[in-house]
C-alpha positions in Angstrom: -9.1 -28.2 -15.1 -6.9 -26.7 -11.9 -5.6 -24.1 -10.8 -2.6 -23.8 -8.6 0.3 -20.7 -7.6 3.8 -21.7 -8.8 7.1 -19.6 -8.3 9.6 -19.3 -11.3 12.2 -17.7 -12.7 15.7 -16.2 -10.9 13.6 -13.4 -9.7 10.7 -16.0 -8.1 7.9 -14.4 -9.7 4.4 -16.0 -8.4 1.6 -16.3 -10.2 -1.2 -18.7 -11.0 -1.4 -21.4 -13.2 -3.9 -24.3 -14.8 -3.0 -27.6 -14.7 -4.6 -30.9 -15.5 -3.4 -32.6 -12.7 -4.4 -32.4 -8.9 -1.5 -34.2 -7.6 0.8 -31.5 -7.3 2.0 -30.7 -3.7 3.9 -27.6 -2.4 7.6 -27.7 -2.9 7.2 -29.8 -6.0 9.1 -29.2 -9.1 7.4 -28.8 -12.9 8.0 -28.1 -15.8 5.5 -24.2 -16.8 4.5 -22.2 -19.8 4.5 -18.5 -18.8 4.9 -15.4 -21.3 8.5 -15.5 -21.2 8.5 -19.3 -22.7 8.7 -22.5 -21.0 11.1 -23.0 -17.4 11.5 -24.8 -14.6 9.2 -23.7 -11.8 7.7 -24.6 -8.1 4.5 -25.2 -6.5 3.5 -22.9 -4.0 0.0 -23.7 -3.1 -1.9 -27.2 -3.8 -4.5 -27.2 -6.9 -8.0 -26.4 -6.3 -10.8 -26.5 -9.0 -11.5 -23.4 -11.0 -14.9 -23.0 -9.8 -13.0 -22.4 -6.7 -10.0 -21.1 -7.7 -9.0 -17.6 -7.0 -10.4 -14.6 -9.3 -7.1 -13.7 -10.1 -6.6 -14.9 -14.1 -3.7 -17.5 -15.0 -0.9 -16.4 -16.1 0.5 -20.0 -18.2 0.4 -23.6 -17.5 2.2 -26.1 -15.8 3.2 -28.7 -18.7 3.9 -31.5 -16.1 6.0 -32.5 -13.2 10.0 -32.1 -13.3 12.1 -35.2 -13.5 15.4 -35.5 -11.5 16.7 -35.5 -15.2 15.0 -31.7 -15.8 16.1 -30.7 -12.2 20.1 -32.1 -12.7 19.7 -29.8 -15.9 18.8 -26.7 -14.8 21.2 -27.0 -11.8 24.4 -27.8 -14.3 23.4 -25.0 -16.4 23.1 -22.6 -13.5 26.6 -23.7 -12.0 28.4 -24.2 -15.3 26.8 -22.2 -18.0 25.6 -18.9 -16.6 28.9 -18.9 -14.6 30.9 -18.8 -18.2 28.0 -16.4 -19.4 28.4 -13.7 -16.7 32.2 -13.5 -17.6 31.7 -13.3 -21.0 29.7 -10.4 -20.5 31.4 -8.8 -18.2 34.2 -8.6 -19.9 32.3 -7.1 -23.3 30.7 -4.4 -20.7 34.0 -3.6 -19.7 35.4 -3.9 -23.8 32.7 -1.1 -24.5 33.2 0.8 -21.5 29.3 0.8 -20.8 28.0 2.2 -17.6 26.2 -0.5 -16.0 27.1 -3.3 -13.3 26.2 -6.9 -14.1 24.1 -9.0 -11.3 22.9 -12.0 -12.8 22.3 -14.5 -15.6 19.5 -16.5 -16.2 18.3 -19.4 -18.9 15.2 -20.0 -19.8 14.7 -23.9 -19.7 16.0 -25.5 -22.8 17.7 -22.5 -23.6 15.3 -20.9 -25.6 16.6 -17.2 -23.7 19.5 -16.1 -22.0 18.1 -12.7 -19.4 21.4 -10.6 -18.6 20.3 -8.7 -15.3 22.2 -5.1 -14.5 22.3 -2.1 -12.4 22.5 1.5 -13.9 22.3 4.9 -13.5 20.1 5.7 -16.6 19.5 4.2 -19.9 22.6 2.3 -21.4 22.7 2.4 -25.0 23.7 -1.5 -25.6 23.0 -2.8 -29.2 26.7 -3.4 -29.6 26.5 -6.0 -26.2 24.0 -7.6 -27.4 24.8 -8.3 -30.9 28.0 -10.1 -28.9 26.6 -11.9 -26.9 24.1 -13.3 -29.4 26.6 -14.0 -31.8 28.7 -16.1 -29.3 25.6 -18.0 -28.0 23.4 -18.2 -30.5 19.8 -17.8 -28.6 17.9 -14.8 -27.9 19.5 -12.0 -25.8 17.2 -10.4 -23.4 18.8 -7.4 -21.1 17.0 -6.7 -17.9 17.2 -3.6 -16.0 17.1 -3.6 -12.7 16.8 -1.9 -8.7 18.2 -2.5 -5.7 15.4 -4.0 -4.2 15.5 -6.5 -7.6 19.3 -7.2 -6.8 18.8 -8.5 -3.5 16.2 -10.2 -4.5 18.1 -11.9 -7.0 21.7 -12.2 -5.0 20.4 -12.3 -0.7 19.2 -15.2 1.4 18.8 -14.4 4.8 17.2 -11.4 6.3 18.1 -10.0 10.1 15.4 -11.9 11.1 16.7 -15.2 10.2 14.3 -16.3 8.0 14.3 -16.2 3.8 13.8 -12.5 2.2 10.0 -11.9 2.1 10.6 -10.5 -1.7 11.9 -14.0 -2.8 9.7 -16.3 -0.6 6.1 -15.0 -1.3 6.0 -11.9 -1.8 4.5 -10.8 -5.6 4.9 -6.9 -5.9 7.4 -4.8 -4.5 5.2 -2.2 -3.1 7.0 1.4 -1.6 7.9 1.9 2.4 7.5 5.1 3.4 9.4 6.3 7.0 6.2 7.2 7.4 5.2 4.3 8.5 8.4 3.2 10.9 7.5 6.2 12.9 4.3 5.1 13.1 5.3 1.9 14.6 7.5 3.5 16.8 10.4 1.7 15.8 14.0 2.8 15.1 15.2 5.4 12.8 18.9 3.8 13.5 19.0 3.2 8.8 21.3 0.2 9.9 18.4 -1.6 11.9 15.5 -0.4 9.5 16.5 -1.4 6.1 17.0 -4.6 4.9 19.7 -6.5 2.4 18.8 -4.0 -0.4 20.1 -0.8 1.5 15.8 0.2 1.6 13.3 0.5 3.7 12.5 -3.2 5.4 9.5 -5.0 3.2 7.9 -6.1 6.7 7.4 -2.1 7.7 4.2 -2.2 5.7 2.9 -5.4 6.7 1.5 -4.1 9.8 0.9 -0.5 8.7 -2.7 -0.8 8.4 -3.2 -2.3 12.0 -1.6 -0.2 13.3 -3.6 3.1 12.1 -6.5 0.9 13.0 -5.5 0.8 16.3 -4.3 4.5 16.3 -7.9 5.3 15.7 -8.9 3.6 19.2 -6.6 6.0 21.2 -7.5 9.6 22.0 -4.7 12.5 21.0 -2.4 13.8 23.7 -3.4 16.2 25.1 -6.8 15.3 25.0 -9.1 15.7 28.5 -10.4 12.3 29.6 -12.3 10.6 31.9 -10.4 8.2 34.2 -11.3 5.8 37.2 -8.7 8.2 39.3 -10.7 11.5 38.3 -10.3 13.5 35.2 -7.0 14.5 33.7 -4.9 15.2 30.4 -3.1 12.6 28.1 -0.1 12.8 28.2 1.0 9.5 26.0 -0.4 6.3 24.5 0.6 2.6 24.1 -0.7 1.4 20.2 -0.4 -2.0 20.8 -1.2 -2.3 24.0 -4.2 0.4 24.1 -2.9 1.9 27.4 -3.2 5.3 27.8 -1.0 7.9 30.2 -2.8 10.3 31.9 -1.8 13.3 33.9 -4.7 13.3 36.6 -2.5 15.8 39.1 -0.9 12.8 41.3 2.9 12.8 41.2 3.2 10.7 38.6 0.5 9.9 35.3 -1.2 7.3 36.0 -1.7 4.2 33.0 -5.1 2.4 31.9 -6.7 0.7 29.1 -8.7 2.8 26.4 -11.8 1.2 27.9 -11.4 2.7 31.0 -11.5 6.1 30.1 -13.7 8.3 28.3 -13.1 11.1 26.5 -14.5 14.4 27.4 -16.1 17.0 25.2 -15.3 14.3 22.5 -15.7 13.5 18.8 -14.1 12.4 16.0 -11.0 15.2 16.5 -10.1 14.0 19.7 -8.8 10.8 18.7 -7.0 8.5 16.2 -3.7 10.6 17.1 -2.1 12.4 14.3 -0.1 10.4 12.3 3.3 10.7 11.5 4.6 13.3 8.7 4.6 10.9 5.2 7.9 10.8 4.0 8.5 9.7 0.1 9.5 6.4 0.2 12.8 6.0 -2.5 12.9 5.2 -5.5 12.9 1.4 -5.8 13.6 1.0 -9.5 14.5 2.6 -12.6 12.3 5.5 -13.6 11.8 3.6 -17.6 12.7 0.0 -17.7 15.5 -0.7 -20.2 15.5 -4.1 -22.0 16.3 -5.4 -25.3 15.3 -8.8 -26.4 
């Protein structure tokens, strides 16, 4: 028996899954039983044996590889289909006046389940919708409530940076960025260059959060007396990246070096790891119950 990580689902959750094969390469379509039924999905990683697989328990199994048959399917009902469903059901959310923007349809493969996704407020008291919307299709009716972050994950491509959104090429969890930790990277406040296609907080701000506190630790506070190859004198500023230190050692201008040039007098543990930005509560990313029906 295998394990491998495979993708599914609008949304591109990632999880890992057995399999019986080994021949499964990245990119690769198949066919997966997860715990919302069985849909089309892709490989992220290559198999490995269990005995080396990751800890982390499966989550389904991959059934077997997609045909061009299985792939033609999915991609007909995604442009012909959901396309039909989404106006349908906009137009019943608009017939009962509920308070809720539609994002996106999905099927299940086969059509076992149809997952409305939408944008409120609050909680949206929509028995009547669904009763429509099962009666005209027949299947099970699952509605999804949703974030921002979710939407653009759903709707987006393309970050600023060029490359695919990091919350629908790998990433599993959306975890909270704080402004805490733009300060800390010196980056920005500018909202418009800092958040990303959801209207939040860029993903890619936590990413290197812990390095740099790691390297904040290496760096002595301002103000702290120091040590220096030009005599002793006062830090002024610091360089995180870099590990350069400024240093005001009574020239006419502060003089720069590297952390291992100096040393820090009268020290200990409070004169460095300078003080980190004030924590900020990173928003809300989504709704404070989650609201579905099935």
């Amino acid at each position: 028996m295998y394990q491998m990580i495979a993708c599914y689902g609008a949304m591109r959750h990632i999880g890992v899954f057995r399999s019986e094969t080994s021949d499964l390469h990245r990119g690769e379509k198949c066919i997966l039983r997860t715990d919302r039924g069985v849909e089309l999905g892709e490989i992220v990683c290559r198999s490995e044996p269990s005995a080396n697989a990751p800890e982390e328990q499966p989550i389904g199994q991959v059934l077997r590889r997609a045909t061009p048959r299985d792939v033609a399917r999915a991609e007909e009902i995604e442009e012909s289909f959901a396309s039909q469903e989404y106006k349908f059901c906009e137009a019943k959310i608009r017939e009962h006046n509920l308070p809720m923007k539609l994002v996106s349809v999905e099927h299940l493969f086969g059509g076992d389940k149809i997952i409305f996704y939408f944008l409120a407020d609050g909680r949206v008291d929509f028995r009547a919708l669904v009763k429509d919307l099962a009666a005209q299709y027949r299947t099970r009716i699952e509605m999804r409530q949703i974030g921002v972050r979710d939407e653009a994950r759903l709707l987006a491509d393309v970050e600023h940076c060029g490359r695919m959104l990091c919350c629908k090429s790998f990433m599993k969890d959306l975890a909270p960025v704080t402004m805490r930790m733009a300060k800390a990277q010196k980056t920005t406040l500018d909202p418009a260059k800092i958040s990303g296609r959801c209207g939040r907080l860029m993903c890619c701000l936590r990413f290197e959060d812990q390095s740099y506190a790691e390297l904040r630790e290496q760096l002595p506070r301002k103000g702290t007396r120091v040590k220096t190859p030009n005599g002793v004198g006062t830090v002024t500023g610091t360089e995180t990246l870099k590990q350069m230190v400024s240093v005001d050692t009574g020239g006419d201008r502060d003089a720069v070096f590297h952390v291992s040039q100096i040393e820090v007098l009268g020290g200990g543990a409070e004169a460095t790891g300078g003080p980190a930005p004030d924590d900020e509560a990173s928003e809300p990313d989504t709704p404070p119950r989650p609201n579905t029906r099935r």
